[in-house]
Each structure stands twice: as structure tokens, then as C-alpha cells.
C-alpha positions in Angstrom: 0.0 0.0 0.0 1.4 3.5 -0.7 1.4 6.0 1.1 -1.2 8.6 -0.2 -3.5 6.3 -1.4 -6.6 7.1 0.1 -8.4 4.0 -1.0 -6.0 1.1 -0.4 -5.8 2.4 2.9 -9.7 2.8 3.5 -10.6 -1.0 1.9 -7.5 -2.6 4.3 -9.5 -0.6 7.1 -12.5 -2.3 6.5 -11.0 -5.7 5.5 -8.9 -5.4 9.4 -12.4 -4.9 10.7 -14.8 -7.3 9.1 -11.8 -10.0 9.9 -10.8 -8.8 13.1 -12.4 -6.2 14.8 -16.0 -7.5 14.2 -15.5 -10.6 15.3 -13.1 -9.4 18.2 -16.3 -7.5 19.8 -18.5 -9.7 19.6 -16.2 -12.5 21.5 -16.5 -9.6 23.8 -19.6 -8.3 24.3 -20.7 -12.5 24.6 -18.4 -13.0 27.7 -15.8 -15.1 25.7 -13.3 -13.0 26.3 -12.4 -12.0 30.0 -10.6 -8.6 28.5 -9.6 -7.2 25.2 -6.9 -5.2 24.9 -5.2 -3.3 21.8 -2.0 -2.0 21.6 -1.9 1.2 18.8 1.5 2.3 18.1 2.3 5.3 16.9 5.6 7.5 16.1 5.9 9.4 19.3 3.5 7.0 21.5 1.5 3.6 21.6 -2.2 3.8 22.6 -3.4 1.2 24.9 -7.4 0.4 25.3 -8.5 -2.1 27.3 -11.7 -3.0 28.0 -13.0 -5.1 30.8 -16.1 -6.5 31.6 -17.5 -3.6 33.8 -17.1 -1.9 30.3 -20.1 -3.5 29.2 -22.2 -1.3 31.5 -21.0 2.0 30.5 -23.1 2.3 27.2 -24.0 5.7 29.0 -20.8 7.6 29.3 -20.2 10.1 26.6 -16.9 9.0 24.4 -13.6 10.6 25.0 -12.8 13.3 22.6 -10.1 11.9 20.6 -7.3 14.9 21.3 -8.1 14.2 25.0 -7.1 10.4 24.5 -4.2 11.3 22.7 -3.2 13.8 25.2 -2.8 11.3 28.2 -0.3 9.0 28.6 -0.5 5.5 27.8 0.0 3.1 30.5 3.5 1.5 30.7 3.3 -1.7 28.7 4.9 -5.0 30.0 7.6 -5.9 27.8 
């Protein structure tokens, strides 16, 4: 894929998430998975989500503005 092109990068998008992230969340939300967590590297940082099972039950919080998220540290990741 190169960089700049727009579309190659949209249809691997949506092939990572009908393979992966589809099927990744739904493991979840059934109680297959005890925890899901995803590592998102980046060039001066690596995101870390993890979500739990308590996450399940907070459908009503708004969503973290994205600059926010990218503002706070990641959590140290075990190595």
C-alpha cells in the first residue's frame, strides 16, 4: 500500500475490521473474552485500550474526545 493512497488504505481498514475487529467485539460483548486489549503504536507514542467486563455497562458515558485520548499518557506496557 502507498502512502497517499486514500483508498488502499480505507478497503484494508474495512477488510482489518470485518476480519478482526468485528468478530473481536462480539467474542467480547458474549463474555468469551475475560478482557480485550489493543496496543496502537504510533511514532511518538503507543495507545493502549483495554476493555473489561465492567465496560459492558457503561453504554451511557459520553466518548472521550479523541485529542483528549491522545493527550494522556499511555499506560506502561509490559515488555
Amino acid at each position: 500500500m502507498r502512502n497517499g493512497d486514500l483508498n488502499g488504505w480505507r478497503a484494508e481498514f474495512e477488510r482489518l475490521e470485518a476480519a478482526w475487529f468485528v468478530p473481536l467485539l462480539a467474542a467480547w460483548r458474549g463474555g468469551a473474552l475475560p478482557a480485550c486489549e489493543l496496543l496502537l503504536p504510533g511514532e511518538g507514542q503507543t495507545l493502549a485500550a483495554r476493555l473489561e467486563p465492567a465496560a459492558r455497562w457503561k453504554f451511557w458515558r459520553r466518548p472521550a474526545e479523541p485529542s483528549r485520548l491522545l493527550a494522556e499518557p499511555a499506560p506502561a506496557v509490559p515488555a
